[in-house]
N, CA, C and O atoms as a CHARMM CRD file, in Angstrom:
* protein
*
  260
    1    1 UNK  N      8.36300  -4.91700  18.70900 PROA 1      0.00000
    2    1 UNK  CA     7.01100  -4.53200  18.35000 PROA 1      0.00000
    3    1 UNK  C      6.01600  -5.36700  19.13900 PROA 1      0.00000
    4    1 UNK  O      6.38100  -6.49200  19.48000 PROA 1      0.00000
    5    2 UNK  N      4.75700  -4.92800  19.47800 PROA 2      0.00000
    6    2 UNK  CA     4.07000  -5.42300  20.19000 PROA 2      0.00000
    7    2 UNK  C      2.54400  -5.91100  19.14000 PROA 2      0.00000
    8    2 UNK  O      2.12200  -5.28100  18.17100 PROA 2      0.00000
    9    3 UNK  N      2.09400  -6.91500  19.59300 PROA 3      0.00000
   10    3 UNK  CA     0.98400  -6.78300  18.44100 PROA 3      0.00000
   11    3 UNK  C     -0.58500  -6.02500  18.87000 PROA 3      0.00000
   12    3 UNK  O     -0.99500  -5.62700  19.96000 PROA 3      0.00000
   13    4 UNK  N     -1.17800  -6.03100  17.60100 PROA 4      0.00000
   14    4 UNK  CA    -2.48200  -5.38800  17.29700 PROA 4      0.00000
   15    4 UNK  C     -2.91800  -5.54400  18.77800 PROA 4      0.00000
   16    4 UNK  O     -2.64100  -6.50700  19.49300 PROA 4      0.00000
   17    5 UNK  N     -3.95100  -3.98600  19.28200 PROA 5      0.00000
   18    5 UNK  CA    -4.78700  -4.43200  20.82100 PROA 5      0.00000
   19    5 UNK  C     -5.36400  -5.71900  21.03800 PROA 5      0.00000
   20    5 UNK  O     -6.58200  -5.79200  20.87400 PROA 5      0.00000
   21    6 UNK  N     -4.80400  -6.65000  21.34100 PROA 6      0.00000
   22    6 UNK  CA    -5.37100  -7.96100  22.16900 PROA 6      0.00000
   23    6 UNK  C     -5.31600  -9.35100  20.87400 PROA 6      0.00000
   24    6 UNK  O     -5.82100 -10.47400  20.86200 PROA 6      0.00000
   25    7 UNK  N     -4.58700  -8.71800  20.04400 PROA 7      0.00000
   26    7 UNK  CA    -4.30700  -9.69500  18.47600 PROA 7      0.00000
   27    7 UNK  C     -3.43700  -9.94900  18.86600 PROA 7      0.00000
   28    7 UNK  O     -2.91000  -9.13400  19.62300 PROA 7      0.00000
   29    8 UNK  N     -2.62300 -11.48100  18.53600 PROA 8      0.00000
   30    8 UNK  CA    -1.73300 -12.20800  18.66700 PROA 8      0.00000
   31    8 UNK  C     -1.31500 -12.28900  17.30500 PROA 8      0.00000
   32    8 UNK  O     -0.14000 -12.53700  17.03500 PROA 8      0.00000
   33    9 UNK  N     -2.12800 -12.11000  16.47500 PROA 9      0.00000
   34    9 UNK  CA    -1.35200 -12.28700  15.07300 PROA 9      0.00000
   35    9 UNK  C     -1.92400 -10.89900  14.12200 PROA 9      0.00000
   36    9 UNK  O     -2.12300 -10.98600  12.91000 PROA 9      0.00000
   37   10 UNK  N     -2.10500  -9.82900  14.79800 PROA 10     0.00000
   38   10 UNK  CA    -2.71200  -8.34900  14.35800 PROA 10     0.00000
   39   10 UNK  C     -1.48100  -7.75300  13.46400 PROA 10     0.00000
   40   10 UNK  O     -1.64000  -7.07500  12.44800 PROA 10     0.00000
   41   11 UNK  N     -0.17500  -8.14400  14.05000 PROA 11     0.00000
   42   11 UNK  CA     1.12300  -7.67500  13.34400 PROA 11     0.00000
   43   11 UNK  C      1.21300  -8.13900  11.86000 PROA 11     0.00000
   44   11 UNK  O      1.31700  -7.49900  10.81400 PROA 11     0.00000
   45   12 UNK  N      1.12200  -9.72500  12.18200 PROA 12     0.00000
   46   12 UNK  CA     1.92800 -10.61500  11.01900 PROA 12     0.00000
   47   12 UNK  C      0.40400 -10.21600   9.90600 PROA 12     0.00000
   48   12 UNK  O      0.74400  -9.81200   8.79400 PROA 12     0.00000
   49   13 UNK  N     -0.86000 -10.28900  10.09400 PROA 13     0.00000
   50   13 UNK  CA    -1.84000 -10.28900   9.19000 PROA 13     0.00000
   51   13 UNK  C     -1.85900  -8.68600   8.58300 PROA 13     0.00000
   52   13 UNK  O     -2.08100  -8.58200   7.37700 PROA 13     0.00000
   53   14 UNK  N     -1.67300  -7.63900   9.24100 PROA 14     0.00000
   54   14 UNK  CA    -1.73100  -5.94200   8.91600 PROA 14     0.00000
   55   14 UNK  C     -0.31900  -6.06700   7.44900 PROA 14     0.00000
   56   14 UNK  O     -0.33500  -5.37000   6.43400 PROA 14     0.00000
   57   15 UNK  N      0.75800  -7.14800   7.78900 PROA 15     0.00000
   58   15 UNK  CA     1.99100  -6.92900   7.51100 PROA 15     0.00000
   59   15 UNK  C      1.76100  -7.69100   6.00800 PROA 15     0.00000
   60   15 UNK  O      2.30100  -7.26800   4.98500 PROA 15     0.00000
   61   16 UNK  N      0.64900  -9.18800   6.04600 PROA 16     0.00000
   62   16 UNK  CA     0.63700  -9.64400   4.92600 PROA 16     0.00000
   63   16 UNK  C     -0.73700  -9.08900   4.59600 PROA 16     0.00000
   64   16 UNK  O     -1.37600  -9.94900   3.99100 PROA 16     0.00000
   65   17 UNK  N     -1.37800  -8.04600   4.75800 PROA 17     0.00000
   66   17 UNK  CA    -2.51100  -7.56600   4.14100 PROA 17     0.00000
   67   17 UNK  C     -1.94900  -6.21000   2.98700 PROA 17     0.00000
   68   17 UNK  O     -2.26100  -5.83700   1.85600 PROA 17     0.00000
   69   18 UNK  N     -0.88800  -5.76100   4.12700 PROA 18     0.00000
   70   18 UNK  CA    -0.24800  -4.52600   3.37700 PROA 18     0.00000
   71   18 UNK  C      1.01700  -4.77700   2.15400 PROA 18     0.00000
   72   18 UNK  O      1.35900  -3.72500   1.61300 PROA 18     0.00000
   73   19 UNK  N      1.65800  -5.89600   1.72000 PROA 19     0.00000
   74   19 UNK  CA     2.61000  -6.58100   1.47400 PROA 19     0.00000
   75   19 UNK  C      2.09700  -6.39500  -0.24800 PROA 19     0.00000
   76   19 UNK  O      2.84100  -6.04400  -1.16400 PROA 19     0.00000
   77   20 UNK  N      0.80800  -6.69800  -0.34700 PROA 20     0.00000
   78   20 UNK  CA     0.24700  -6.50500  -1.48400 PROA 20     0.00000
   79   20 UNK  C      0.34700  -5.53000  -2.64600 PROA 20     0.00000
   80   20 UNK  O      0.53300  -5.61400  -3.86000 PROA 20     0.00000
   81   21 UNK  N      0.09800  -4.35500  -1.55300 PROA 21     0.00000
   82   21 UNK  CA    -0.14700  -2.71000  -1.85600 PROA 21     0.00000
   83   21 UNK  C      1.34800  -2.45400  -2.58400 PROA 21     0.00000
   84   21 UNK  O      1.58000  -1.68500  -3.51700 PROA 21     0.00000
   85   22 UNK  N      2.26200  -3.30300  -1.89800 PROA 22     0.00000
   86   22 UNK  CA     3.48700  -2.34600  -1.82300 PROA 22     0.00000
   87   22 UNK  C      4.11100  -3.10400  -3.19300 PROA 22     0.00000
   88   22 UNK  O      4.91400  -2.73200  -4.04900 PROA 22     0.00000
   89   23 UNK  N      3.38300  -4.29700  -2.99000 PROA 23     0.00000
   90   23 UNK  CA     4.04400  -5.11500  -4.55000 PROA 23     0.00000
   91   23 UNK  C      3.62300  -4.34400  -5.73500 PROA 23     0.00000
   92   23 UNK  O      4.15600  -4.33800  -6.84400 PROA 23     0.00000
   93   24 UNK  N      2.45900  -3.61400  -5.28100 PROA 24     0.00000
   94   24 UNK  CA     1.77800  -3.09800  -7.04200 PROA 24     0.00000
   95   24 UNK  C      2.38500  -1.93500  -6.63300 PROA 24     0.00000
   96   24 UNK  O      2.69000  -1.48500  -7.73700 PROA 24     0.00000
   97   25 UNK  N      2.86300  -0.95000  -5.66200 PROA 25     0.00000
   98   25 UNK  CA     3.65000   0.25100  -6.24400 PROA 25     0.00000
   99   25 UNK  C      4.87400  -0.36200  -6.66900 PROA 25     0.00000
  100   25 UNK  O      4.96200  -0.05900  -7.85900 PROA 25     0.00000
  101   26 UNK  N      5.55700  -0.84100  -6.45100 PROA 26     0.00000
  102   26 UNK  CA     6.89800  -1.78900  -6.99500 PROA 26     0.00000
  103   26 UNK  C      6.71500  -1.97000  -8.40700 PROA 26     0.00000
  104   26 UNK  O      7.67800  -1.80800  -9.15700 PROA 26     0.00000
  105   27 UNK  N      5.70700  -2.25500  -8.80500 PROA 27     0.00000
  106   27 UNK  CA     5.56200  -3.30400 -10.14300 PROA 27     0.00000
  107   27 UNK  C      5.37700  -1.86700 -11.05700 PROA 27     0.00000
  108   27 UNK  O      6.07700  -1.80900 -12.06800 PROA 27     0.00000
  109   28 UNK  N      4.35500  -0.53800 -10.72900 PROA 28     0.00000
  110   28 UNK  CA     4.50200   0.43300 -11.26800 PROA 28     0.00000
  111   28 UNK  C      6.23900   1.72100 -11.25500 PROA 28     0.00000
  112   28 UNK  O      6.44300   2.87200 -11.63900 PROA 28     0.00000
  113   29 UNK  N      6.82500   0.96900 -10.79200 PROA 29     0.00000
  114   29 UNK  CA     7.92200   1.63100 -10.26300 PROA 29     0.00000
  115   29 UNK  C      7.72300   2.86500  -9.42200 PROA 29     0.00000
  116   29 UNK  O      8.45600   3.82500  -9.66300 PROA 29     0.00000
  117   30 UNK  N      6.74500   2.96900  -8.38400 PROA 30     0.00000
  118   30 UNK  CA     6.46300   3.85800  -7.77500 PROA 30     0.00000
  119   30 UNK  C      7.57500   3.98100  -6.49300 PROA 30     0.00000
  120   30 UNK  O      8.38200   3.05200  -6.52700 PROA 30     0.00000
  121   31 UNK  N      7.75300   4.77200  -5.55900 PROA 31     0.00000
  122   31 UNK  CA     8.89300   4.95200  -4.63600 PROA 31     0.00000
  123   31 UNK  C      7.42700   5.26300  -3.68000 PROA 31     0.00000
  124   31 UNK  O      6.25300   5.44000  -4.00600 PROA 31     0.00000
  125   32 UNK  N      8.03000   5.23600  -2.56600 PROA 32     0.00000
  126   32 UNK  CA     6.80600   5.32700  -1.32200 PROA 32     0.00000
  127   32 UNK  C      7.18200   4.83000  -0.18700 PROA 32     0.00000
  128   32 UNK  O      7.80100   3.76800  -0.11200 PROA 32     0.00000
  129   33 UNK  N      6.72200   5.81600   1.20900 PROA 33     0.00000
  130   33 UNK  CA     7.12100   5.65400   2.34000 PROA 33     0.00000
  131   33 UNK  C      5.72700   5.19300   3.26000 PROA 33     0.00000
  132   33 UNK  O      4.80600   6.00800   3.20800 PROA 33     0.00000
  133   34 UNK  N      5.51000   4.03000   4.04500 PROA 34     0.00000
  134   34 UNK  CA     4.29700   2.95300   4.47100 PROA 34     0.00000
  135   34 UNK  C      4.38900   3.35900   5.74200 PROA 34     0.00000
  136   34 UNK  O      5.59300   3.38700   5.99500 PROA 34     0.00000
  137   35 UNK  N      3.59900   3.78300   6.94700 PROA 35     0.00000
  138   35 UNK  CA     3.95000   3.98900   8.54500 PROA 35     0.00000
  139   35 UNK  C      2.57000   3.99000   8.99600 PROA 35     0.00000
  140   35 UNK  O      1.82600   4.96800   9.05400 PROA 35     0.00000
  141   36 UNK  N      2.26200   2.57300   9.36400 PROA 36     0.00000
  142   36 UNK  CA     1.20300   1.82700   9.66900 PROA 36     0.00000
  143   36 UNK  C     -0.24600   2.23400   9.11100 PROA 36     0.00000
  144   36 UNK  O     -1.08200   1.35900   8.88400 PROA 36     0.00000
  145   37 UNK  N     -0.50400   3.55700   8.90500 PROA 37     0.00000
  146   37 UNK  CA    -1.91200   3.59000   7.97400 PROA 37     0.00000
  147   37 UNK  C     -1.60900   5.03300   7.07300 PROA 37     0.00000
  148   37 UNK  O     -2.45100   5.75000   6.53400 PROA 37     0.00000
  149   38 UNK  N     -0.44100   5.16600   7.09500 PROA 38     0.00000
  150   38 UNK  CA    -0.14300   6.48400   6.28100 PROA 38     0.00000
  151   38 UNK  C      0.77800   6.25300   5.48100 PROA 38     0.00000
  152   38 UNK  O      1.80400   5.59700   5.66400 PROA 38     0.00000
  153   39 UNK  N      0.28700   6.99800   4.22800 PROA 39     0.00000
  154   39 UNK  CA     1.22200   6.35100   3.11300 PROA 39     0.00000
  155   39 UNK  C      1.70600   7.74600   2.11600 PROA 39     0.00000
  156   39 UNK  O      1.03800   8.76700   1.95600 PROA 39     0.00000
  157   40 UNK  N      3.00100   7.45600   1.54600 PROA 40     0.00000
  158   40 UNK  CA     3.14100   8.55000   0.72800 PROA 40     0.00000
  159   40 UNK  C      3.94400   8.13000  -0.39000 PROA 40     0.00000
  160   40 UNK  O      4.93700   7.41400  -0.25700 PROA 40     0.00000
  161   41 UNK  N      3.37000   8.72800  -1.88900 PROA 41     0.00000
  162   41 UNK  CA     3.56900   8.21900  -2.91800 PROA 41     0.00000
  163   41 UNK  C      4.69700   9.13700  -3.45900 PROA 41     0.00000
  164   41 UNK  O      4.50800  10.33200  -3.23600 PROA 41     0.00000
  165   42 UNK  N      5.14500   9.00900  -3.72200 PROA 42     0.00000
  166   42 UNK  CA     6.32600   9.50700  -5.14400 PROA 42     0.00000
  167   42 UNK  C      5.63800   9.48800  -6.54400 PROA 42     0.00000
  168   42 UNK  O      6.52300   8.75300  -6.98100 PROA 42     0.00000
  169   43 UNK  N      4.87200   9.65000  -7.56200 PROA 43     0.00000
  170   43 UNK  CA     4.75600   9.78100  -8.21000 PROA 43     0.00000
  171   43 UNK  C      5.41000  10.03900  -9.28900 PROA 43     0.00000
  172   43 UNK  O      6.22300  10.94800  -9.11800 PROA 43     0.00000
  173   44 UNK  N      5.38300   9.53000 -10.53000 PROA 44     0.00000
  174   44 UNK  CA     5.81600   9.96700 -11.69300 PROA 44     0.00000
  175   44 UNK  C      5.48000  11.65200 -12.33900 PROA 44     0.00000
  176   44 UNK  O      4.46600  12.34000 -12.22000 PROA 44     0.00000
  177   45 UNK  N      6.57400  11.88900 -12.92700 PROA 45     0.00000
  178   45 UNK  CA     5.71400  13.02400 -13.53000 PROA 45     0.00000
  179   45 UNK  C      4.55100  13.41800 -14.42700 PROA 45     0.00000
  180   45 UNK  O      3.98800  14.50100 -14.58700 PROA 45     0.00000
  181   46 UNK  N      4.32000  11.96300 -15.07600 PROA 46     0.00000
  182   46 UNK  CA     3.84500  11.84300 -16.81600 PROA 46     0.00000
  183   46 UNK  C      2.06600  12.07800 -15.72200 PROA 46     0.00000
  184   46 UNK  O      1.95200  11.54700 -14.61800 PROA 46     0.00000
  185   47 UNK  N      1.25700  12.68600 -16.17200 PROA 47     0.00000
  186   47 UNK  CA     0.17300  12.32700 -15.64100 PROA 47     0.00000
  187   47 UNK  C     -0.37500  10.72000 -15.92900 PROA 47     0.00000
  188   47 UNK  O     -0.68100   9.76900 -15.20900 PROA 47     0.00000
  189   48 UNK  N     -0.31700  10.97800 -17.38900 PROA 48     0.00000
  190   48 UNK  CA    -1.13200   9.15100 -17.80000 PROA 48     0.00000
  191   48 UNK  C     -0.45300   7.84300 -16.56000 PROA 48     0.00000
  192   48 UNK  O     -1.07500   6.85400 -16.17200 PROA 48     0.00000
  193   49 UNK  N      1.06600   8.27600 -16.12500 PROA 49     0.00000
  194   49 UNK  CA     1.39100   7.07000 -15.26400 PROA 49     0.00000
  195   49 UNK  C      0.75000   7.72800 -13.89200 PROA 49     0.00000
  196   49 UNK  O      0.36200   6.94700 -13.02300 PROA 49     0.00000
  197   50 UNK  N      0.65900   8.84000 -13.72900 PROA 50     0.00000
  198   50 UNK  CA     0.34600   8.88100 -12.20200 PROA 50     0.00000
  199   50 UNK  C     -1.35700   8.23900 -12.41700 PROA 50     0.00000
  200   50 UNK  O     -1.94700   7.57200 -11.56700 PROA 50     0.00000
  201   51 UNK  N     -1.81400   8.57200 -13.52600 PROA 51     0.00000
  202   51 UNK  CA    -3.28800   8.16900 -13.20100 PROA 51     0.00000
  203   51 UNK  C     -3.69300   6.89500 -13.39000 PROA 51     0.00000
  204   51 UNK  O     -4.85100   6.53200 -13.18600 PROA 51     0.00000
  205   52 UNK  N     -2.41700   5.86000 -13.94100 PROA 52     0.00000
  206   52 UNK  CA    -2.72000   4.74600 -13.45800 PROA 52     0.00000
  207   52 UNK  C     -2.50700   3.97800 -12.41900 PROA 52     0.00000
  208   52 UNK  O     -3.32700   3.13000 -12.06600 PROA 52     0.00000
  209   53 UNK  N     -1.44600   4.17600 -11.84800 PROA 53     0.00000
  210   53 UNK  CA    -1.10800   4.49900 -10.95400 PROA 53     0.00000
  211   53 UNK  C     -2.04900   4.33800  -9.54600 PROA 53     0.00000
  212   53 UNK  O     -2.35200   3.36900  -8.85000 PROA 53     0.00000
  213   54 UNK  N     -2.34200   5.73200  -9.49100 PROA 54     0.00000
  214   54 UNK  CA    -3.67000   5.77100  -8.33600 PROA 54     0.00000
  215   54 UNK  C     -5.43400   5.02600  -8.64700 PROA 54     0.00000
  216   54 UNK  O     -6.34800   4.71700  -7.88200 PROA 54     0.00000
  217   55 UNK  N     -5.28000   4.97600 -10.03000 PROA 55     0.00000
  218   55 UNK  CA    -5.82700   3.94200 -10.46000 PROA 55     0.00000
  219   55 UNK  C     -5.77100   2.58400 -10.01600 PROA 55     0.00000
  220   55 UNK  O     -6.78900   2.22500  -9.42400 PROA 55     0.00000
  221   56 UNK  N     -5.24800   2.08800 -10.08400 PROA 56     0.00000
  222   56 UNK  CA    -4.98900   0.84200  -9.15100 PROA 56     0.00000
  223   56 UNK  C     -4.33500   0.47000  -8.32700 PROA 56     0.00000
  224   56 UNK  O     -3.84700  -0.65600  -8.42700 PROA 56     0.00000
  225   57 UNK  N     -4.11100   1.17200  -7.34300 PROA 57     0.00000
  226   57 UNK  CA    -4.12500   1.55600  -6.17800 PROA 57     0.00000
  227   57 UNK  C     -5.59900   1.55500  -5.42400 PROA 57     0.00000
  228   57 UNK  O     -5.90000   0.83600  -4.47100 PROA 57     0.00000
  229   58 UNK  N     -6.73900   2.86300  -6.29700 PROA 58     0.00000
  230   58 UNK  CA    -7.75700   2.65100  -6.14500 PROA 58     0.00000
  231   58 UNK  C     -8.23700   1.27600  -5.84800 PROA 58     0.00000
  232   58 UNK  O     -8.35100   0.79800  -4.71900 PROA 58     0.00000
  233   59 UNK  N     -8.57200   0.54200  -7.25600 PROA 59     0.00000
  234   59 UNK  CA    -8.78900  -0.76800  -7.42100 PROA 59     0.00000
  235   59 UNK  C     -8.56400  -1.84200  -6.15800 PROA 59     0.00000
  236   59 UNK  O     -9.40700  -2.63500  -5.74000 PROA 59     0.00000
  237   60 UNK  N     -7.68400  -1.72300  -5.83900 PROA 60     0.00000
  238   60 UNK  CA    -6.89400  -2.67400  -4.95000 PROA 60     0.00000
  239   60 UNK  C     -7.51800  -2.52500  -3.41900 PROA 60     0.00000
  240   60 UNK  O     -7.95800  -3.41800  -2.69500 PROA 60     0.00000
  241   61 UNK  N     -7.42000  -1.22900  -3.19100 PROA 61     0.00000
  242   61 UNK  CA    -7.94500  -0.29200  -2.04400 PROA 61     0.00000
  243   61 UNK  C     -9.72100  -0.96400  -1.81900 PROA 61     0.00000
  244   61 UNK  O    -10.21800  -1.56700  -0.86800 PROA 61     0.00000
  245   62 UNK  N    -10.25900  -0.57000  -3.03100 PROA 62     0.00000
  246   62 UNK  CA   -12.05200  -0.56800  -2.96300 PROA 62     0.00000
  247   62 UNK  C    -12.32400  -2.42900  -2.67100 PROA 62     0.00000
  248   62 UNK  O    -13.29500  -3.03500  -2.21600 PROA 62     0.00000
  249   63 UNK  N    -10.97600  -2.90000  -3.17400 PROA 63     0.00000
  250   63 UNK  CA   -11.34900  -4.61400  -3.37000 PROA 63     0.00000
  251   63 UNK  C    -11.46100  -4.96600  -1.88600 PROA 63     0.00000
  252   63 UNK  O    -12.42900  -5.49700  -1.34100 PROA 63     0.00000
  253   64 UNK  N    -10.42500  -4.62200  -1.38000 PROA 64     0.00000
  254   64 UNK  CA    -9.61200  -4.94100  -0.05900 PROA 64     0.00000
  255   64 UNK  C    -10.05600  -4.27100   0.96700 PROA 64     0.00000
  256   64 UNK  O     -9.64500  -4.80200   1.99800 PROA 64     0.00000
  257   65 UNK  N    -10.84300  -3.15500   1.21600 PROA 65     0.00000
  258   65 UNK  CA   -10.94300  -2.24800   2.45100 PROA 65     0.00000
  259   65 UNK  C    -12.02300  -3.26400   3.59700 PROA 65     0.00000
  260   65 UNK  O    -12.31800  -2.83200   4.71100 PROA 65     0.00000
């Protein structure tokens, strides 16, 4: 892998910026596939979990962007 245009550390910081995201789908037991700015969720069926779910996801997203 090569890093970020003209970043020397664009890899390792994208890698511990995104590391986060992936802990709180983990922690919701979410399943999900990450490919550098595209993401895809697995969802639960129950709505109340999907809407918390993207709920904080949201959260996390609006904190962090």
């Amino acid at each position: 892998m090569t890093p970020a245009h003209g970043s020397v550390f664009g890899l390792l910081l994208f890698t511990l910026y995104t590391h986060e995201r992936a802990d709180l789908l983990a922690r919701d037991s979410v399943l999900f596939h990450a490919f550098v700015d595209d993401n895809q969720l697995y969802l639960p069926r129950s709505t109340k979990e999907a809407e918390h779910c993207i709920e904080t996801i949201d959260i996390w997203m609006s904190a962090n962007a």
